[in-house]
BAMARMAR-353930 format. One record per residue (C-alpha): residue number from 1; residue in three letters; x, y, z. Coordinates in steps of 0.05 Angstrom, whole numbers. Layout:
<nodes>
node k->NUM; r->ALA; X->X; Y->Y; Z->Z;
...
</nodes>
This chain:
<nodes>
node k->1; r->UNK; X->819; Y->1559; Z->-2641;
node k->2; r->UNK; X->795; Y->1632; Z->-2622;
node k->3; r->UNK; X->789; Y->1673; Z->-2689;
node k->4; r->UNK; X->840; Y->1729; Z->-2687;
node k->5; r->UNK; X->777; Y->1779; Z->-2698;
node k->6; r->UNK; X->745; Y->1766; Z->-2634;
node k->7; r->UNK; X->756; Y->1811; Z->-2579;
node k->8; r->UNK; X->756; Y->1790; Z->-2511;
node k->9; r->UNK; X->768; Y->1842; Z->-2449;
node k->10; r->UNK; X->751; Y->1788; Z->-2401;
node k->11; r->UNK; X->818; Y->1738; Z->-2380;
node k->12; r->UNK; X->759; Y->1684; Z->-2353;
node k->13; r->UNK; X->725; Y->1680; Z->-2423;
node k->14; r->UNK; X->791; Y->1654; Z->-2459;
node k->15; r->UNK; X->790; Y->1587; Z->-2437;
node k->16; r->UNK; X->707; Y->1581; Z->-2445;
node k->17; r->UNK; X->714; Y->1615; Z->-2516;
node k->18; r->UNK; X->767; Y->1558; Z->-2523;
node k->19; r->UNK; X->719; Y->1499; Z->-2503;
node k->20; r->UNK; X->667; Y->1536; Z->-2549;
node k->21; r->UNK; X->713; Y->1539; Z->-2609;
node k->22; r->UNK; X->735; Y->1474; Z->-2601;
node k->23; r->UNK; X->660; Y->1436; Z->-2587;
node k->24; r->UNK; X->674; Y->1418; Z->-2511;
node k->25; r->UNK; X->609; Y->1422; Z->-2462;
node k->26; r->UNK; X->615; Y->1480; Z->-2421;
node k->27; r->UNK; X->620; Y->1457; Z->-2343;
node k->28; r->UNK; X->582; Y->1493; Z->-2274;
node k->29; r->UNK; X->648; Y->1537; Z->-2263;
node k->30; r->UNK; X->644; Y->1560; Z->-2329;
node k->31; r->UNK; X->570; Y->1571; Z->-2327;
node k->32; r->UNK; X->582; Y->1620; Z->-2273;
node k->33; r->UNK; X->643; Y->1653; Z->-2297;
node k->34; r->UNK; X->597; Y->1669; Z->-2359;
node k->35; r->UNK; X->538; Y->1702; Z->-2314;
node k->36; r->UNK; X->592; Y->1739; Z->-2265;
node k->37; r->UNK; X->634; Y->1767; Z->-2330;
node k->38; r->UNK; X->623; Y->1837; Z->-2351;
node k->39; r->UNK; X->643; Y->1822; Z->-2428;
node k->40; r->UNK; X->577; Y->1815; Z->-2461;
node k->41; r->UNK; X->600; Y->1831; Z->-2525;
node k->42; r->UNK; X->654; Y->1773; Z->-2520;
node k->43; r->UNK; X->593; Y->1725; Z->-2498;
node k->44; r->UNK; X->541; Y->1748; Z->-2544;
node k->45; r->UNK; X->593; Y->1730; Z->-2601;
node k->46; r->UNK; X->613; Y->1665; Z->-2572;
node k->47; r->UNK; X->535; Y->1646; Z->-2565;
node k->48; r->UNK; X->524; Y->1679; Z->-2641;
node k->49; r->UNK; X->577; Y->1624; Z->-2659;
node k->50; r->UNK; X->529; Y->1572; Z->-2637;
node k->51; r->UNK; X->474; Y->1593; Z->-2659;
node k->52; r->UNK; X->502; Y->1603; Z->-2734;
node k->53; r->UNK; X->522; Y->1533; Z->-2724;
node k->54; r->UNK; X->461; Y->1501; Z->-2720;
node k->55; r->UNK; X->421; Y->1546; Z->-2755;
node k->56; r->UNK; X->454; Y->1592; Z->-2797;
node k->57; r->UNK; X->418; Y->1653; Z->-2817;
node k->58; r->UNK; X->352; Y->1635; Z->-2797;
node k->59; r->UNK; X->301; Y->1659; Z->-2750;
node k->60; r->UNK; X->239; Y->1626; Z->-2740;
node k->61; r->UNK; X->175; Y->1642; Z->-2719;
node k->62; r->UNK; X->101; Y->1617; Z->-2720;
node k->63; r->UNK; X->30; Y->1641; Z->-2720;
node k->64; r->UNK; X->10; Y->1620; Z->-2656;
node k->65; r->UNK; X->-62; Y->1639; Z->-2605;
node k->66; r->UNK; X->-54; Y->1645; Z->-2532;
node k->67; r->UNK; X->-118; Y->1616; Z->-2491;
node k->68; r->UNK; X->-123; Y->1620; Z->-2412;
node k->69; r->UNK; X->-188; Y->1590; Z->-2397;
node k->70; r->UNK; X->-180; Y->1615; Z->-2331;
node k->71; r->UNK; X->-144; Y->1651; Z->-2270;
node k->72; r->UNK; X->-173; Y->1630; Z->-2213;
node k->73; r->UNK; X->-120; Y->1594; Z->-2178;
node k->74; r->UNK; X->-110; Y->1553; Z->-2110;
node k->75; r->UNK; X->-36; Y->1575; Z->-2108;
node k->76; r->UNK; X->-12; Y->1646; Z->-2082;
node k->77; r->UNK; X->57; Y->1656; Z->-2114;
node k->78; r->UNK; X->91; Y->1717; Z->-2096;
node k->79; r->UNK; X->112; Y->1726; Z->-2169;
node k->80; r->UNK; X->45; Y->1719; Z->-2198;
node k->81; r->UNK; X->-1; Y->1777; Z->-2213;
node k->82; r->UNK; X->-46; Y->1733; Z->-2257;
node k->83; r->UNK; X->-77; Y->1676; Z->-2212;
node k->84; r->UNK; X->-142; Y->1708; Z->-2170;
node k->85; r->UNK; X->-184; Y->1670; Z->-2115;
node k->86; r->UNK; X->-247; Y->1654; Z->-2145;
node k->87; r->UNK; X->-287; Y->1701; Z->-2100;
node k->88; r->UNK; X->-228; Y->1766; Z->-2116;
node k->89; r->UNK; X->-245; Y->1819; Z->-2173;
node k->90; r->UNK; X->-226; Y->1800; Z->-2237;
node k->91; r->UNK; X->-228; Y->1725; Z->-2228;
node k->92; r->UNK; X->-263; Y->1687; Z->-2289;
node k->93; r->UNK; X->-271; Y->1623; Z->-2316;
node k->94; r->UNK; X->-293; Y->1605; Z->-2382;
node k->95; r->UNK; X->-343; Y->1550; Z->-2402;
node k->96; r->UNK; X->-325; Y->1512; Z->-2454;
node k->97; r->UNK; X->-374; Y->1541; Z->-2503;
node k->98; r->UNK; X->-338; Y->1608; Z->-2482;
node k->99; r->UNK; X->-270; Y->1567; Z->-2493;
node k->100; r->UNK; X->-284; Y->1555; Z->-2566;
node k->101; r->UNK; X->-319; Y->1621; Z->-2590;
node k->102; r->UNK; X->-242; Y->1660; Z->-2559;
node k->103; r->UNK; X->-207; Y->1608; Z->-2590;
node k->104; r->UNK; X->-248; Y->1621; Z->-2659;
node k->105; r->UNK; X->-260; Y->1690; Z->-2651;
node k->106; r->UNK; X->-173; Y->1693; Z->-2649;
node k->107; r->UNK; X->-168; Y->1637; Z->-2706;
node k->108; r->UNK; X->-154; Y->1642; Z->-2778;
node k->109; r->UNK; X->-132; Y->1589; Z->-2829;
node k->110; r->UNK; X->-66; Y->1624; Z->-2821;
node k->111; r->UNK; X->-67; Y->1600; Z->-2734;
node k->112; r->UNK; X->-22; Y->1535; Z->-2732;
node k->113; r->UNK; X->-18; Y->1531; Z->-2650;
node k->114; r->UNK; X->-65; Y->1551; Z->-2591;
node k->115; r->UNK; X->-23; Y->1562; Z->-2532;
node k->116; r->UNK; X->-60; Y->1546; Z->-2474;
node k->117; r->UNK; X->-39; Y->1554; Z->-2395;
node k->118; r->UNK; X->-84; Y->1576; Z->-2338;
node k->119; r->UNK; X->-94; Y->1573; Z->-2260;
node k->120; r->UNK; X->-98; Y->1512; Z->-2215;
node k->121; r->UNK; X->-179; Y->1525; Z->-2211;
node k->122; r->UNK; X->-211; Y->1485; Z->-2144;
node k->123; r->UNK; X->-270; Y->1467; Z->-2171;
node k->124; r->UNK; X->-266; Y->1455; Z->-2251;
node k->125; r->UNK; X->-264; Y->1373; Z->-2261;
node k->126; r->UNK; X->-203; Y->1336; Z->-2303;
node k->127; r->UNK; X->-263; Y->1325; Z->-2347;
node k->128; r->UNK; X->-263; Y->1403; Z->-2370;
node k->129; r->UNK; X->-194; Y->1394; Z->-2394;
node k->130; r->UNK; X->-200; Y->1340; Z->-2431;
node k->131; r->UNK; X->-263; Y->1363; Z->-2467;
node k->132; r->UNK; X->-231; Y->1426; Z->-2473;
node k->133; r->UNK; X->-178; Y->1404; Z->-2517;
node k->134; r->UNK; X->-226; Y->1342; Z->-2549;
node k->135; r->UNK; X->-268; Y->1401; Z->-2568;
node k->136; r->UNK; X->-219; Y->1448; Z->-2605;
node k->137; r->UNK; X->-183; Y->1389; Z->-2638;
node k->138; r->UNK; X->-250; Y->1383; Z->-2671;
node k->139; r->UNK; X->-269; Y->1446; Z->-2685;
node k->140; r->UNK; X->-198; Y->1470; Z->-2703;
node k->141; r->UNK; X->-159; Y->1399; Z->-2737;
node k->142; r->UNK; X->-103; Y->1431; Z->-2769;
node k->143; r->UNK; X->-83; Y->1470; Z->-2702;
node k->144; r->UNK; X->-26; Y->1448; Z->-2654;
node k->145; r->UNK; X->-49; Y->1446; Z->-2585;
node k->146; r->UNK; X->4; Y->1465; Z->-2538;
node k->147; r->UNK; X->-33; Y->1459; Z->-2469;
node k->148; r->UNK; X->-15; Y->1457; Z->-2401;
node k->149; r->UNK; X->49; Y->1466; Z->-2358;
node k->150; r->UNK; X->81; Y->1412; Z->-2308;
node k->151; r->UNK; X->49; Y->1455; Z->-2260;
node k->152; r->UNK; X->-23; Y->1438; Z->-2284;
node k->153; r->UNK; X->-4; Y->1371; Z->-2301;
node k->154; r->UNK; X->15; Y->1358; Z->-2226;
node k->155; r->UNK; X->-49; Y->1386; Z->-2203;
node k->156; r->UNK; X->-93; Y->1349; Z->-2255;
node k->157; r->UNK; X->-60; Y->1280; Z->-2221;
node k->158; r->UNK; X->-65; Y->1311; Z->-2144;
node k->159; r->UNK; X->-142; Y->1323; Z->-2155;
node k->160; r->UNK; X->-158; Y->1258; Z->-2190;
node k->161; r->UNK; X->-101; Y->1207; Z->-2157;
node k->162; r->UNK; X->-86; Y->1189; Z->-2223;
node k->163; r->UNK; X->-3; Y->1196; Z->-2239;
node k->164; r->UNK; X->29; Y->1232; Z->-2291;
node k->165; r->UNK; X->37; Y->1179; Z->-2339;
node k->166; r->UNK; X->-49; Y->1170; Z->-2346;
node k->167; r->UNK; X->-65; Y->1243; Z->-2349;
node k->168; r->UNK; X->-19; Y->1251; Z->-2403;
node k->169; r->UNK; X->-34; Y->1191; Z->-2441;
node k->170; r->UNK; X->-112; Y->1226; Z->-2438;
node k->171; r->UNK; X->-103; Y->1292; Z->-2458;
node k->172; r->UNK; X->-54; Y->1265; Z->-2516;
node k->173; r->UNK; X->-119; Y->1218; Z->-2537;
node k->174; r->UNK; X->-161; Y->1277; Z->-2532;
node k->175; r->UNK; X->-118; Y->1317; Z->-2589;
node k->176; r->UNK; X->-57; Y->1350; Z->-2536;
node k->177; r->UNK; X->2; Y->1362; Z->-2579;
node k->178; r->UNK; X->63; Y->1386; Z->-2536;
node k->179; r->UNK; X->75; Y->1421; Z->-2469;
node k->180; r->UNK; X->93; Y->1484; Z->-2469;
node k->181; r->UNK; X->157; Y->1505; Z->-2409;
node k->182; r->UNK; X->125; Y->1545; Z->-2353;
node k->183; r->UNK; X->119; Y->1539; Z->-2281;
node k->184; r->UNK; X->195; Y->1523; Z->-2279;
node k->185; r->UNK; X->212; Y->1594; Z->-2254;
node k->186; r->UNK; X->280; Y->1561; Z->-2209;
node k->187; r->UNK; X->294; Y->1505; Z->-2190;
node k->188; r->UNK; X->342; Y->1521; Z->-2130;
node k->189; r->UNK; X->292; Y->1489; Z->-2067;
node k->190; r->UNK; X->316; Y->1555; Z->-2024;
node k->191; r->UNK; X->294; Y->1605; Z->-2075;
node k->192; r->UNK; X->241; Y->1566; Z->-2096;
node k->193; r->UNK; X->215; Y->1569; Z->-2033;
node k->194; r->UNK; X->215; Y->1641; Z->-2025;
node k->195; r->UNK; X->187; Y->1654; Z->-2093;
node k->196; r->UNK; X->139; Y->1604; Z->-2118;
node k->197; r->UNK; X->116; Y->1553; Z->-2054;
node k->198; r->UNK; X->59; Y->1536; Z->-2073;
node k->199; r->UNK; X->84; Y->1494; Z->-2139;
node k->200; r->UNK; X->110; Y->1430; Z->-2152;
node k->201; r->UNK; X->193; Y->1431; Z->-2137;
node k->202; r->UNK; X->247; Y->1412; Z->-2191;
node k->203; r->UNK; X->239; Y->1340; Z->-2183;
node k->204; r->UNK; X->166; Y->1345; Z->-2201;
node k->205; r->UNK; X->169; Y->1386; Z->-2261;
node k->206; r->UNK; X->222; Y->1352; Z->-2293;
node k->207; r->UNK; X->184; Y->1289; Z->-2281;
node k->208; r->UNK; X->127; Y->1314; Z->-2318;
node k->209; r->UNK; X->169; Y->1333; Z->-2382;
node k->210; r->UNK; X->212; Y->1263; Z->-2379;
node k->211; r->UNK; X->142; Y->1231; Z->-2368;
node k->212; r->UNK; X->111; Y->1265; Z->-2436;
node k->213; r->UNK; X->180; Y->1253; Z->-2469;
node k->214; r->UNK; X->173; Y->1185; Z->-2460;
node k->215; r->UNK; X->94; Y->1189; Z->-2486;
node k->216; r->UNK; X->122; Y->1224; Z->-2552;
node k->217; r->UNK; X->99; Y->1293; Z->-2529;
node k->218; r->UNK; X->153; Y->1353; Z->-2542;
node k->219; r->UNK; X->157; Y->1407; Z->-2504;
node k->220; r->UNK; X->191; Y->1475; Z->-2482;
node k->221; r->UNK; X->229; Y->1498; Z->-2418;
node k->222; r->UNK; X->232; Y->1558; Z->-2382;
node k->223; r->UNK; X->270; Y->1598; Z->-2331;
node k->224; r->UNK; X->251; Y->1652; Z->-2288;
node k->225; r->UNK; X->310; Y->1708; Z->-2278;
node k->226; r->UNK; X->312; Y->1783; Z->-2249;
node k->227; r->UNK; X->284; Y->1768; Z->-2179;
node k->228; r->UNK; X->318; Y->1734; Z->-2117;
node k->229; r->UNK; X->354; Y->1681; Z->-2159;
node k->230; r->UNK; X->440; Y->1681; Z->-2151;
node k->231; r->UNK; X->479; Y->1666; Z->-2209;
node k->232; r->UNK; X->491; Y->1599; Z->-2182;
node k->233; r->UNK; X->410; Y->1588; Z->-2179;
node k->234; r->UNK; X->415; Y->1602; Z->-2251;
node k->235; r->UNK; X->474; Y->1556; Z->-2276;
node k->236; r->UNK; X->443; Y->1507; Z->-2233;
node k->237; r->UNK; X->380; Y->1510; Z->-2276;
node k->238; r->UNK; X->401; Y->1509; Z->-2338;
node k->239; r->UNK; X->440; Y->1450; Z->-2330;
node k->240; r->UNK; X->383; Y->1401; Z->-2296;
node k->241; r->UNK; X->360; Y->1419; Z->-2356;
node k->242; r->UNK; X->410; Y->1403; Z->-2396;
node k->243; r->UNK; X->414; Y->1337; Z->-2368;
node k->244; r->UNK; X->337; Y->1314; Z->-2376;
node k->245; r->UNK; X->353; Y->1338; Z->-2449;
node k->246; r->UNK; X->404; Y->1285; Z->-2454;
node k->247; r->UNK; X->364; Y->1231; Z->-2428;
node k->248; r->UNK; X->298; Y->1242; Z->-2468;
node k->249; r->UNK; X->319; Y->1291; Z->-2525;
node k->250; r->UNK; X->244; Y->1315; Z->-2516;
node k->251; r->UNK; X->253; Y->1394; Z->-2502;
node k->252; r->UNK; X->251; Y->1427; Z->-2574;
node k->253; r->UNK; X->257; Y->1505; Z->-2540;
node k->254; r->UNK; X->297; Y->1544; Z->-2478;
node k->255; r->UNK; X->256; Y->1606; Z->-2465;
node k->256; r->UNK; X->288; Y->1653; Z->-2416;
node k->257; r->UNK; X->229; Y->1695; Z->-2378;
node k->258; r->UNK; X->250; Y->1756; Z->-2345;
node k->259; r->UNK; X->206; Y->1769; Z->-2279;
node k->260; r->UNK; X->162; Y->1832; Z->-2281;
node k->261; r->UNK; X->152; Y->1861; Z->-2207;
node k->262; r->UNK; X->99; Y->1903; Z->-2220;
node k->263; r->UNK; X->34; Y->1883; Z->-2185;
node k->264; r->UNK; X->71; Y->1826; Z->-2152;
node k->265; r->UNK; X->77; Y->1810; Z->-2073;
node k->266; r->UNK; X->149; Y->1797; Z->-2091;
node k->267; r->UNK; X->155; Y->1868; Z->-2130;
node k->268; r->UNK; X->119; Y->1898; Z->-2069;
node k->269; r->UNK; X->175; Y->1873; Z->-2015;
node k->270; r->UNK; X->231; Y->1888; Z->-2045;
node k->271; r->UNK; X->244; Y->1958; Z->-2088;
node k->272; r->UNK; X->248; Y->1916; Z->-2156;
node k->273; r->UNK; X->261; Y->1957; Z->-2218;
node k->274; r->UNK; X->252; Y->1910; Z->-2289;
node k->275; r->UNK; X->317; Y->1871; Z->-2317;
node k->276; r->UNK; X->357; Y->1917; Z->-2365;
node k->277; r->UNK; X->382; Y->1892; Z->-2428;
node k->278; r->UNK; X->445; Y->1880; Z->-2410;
node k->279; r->UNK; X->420; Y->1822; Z->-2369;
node k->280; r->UNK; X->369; Y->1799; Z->-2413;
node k->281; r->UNK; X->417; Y->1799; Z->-2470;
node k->282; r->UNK; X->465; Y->1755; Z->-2420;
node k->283; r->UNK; X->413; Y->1710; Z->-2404;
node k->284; r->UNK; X->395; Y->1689; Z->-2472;
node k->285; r->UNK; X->478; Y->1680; Z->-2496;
node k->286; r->UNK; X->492; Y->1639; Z->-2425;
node k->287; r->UNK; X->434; Y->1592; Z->-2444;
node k->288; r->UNK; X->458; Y->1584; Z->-2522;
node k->289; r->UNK; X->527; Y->1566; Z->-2496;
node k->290; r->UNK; X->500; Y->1521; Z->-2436;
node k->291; r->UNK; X->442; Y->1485; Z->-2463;
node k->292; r->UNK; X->484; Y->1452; Z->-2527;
node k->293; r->UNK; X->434; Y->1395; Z->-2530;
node k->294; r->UNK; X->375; Y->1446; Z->-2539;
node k->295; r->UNK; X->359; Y->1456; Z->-2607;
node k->296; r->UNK; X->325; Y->1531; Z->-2608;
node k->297; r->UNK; X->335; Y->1591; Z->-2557;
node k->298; r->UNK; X->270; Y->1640; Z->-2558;
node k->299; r->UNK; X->280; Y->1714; Z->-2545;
node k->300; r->UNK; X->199; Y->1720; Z->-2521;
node k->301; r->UNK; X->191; Y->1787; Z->-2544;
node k->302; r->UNK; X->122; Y->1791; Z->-2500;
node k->303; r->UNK; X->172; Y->1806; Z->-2444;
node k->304; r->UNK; X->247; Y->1819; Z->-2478;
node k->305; r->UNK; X->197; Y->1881; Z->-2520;
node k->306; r->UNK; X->211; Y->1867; Z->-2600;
node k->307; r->UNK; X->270; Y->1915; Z->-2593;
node k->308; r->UNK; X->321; Y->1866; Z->-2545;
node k->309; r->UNK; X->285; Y->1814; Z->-2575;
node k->310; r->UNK; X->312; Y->1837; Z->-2636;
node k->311; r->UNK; X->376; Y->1844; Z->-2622;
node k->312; r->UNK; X->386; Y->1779; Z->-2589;
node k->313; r->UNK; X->386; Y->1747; Z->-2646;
node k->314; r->UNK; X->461; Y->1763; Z->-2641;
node k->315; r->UNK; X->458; Y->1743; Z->-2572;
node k->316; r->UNK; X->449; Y->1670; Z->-2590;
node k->317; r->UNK; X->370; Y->1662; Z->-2596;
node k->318; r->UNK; X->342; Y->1631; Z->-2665;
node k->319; r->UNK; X->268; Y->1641; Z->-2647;
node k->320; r->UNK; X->227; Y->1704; Z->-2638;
node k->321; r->UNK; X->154; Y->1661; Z->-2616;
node k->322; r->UNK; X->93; Y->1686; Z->-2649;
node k->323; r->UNK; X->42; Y->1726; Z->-2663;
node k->324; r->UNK; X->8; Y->1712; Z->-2599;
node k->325; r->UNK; X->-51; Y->1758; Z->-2606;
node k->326; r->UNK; X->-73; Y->1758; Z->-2530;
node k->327; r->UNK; X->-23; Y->1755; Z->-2473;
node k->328; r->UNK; X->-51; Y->1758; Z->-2400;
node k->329; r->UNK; X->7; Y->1734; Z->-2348;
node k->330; r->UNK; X->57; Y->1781; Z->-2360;
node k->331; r->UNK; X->5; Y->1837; Z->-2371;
node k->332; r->UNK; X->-24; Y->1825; Z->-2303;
node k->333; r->UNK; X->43; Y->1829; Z->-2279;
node k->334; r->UNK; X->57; Y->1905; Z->-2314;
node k->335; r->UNK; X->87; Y->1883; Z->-2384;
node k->336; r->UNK; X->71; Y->1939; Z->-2424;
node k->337; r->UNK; X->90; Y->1912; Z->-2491;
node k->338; r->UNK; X->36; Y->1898; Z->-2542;
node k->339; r->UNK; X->-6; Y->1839; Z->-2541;
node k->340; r->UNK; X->1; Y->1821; Z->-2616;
node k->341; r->UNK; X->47; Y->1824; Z->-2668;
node k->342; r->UNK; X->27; Y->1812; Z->-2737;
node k->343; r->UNK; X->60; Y->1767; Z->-2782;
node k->344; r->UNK; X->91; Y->1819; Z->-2824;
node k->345; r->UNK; X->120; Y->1854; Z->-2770;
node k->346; r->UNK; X->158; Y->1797; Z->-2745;
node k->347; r->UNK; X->174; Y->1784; Z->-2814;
node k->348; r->UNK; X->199; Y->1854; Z->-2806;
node k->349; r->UNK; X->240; Y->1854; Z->-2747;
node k->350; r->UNK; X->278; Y->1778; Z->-2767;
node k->351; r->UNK; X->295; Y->1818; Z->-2845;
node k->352; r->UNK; X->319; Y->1887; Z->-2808;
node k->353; r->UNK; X->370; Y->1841; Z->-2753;
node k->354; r->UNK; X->403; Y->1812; Z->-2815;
node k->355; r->UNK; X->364; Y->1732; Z->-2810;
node k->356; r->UNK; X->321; Y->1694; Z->-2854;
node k->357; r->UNK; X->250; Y->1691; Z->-2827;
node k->358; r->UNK; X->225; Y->1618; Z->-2823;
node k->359; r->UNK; X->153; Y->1603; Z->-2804;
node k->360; r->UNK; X->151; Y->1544; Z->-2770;
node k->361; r->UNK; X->101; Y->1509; Z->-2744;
node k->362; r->UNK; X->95; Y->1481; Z->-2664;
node k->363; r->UNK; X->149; Y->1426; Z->-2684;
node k->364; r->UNK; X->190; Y->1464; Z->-2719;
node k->365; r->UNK; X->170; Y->1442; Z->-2782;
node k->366; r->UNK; X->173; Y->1491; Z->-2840;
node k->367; r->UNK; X->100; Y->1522; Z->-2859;
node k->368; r->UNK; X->97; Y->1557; Z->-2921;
node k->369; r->UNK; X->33; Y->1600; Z->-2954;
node k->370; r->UNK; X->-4; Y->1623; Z->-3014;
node k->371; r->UNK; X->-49; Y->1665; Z->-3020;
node k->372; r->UNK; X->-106; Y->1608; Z->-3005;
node k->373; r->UNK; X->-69; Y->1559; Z->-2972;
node k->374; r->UNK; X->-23; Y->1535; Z->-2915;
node k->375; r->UNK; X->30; Y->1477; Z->-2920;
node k->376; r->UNK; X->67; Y->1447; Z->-2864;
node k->377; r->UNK; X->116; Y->1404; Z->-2886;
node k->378; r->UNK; X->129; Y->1337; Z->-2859;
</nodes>
């Protein structure tokens, strides 16, 4: 039953706030009725409901590291700004020695994850991979590796004819810990098409996360919003998603990733202007009330800025990331928030938004510190 306290201005959102109220799954009608509705106080509260379900008052975060060996990249995406030929300005590629000092230059005890993504590089062997993340499992034991998106996966198995399945099974051997969600921008083929041709479609991706499901690897999804995509595009998503998750129960996080124009050859065709928080604020409620099999909505504050990131935690996310310490993707593609946030400030921003902070580690497993030690709990 809808609480006499909540207001709703929008006649559509009465029967959803009913299904909400009442534990039903949410269908594709009401998945665009949601997106198309006006009401975002009404949805932020219904998605708030959720999330106070499963997780109360608390907030979590970790202490994380982002790595990107490399940009050079064989793909041309009209959304990127990161990838670079490897003849353009600005391209680079890291040895492996070069790998490890970032990675320990960036590391403290306090580090439990290295988040690593990069381009699909033409010339760098399978081999460098795996050594790559043999290597900082050894140097770096109580770290979380979170390494590679189905986008990289796809190309590590195009390059060396080897399938999904044995590429996985490698890097796992070699110390890979979980997946993180990227390169799943939309799924609609259409929009796909006109946004991101040069990567693996739905089918593929989703194949690479129920593959590492099935290998014992979690991981995160993503979804790219504020470009060409219609609201059907995006209910569409979310519920392909939806459904893996029901099949595998593998995807631990739903990051929504707003797309930032700037430097773009999608931002240069079209007079793009960034997402306002209005629809970022929508995007992260819509996915809390869709995604009811997904345990833990992020509000990325790389590209929400802390501020909406902040206040989503009203909006239905229970997850602000992490510390980060050096973000190049968005960057490239004009993000102009900073590239690190202590743990204190976090700390900071979960306190002042009326949640509990809870460090977590890549698994979601509490961590909890002294002033000479780190414990993750099993």
């Amino acid at each position: 039953m809808i609480p006499n306290n909540l207001r709703i201005e929008d006649a559509a959102l009465k029967p959803i706030a009913d299904k909400v109220f009442s534990g039903e799954r949410l269908t594709f009608e009401d998945g665009l009725a949601l997106f198309r509705s006006n009401d975002l106080l009404a949805i932020g509260c219904l998605a708030h409901h959720i999330r106070e379900k499963l997780h109360s008052n608390r907030t979590y975060f970790n202490v994380n590291r982002h790595i990107n060996p490399t940009n050079v990249c064989v793909a041309s995406c009209r959304l990127c700004a990161f990838g670079r030929k490897a003849d353009a300005a600005g391209a680079y590629t890291m040895s492996l020695e070069e790998a490890f000092q970032v990675a320990g230059e960036g590391w403290t005890e306090a580090i439990t994850e290295f988040h690593i993504v990069g381009g699909l590089h033409p010339d760098l062997p399978f081999d460098y991979y795996v050594e790559l993340i043999r290597g900082l499992k050894e140097r770096f034991p109580t770290v979380h590796l979170k390494a590679f998106t189905a986008v990289e996966i796809a190309y590590f198995s195009q390059r060396t004819h080897l399938n999904y399945r044995q590429i996985l099974k490698r890097l796992k051997e070699a110390g890979l810990g979980s997946l993180p969600g990227g390169g799943a921008e939309i799924f609609a083929p259409a929009t796909r098409r006109k946004i991101c041709d040069h990567k693996i479609g739905a089918y593929a991706w989703l194949k690479v996360h129920r593959t590492a499901h099935e290998l014992g690897l979690h991981s995160n999804a993503t979804m790219l919003y504020g470009h060409i995509e219609s609201d059907e595009d995006r209910v569409d998503h979310l519920l392909q998603l939806r459904k893996l998750q029901d099949e595998t129960r593998g995807f631990q996080a739903f990051i929504p990733l707003k797309f930032h124009p700037a430097h773009t050859e999608l931002g240069k065709d079209v007079d793009y202007r960034d997402t306002t928080g209005f629809m970022d604020l929508k995007n992260v409620a819509v996915a809390r009330l869709l995604l009811d099999n997904f345990p833990h909505i992020k509000a990325y504050w790389i590209m929400l800025t802390p501020r909406v990131a902040q206040v989503a935690l009203r909006f239905g996310a229970d997850d602000l990331d992490g510390t980060v310490v050096e973000e190049k993707i968005y960057h490239d593609a004009g993000a102009t928030t900073p590239q690190v946030m202590t743990r204190q400030q976090l700390v900071r921003l979960i306190r002042e938004a009326g949640q509990e902070p809870c460090e977590r580690d890549t698994l979601y497993r509490p961590v909890t510190r002294t002033e000479t030690a780190v414990a993750v709990q099993a």
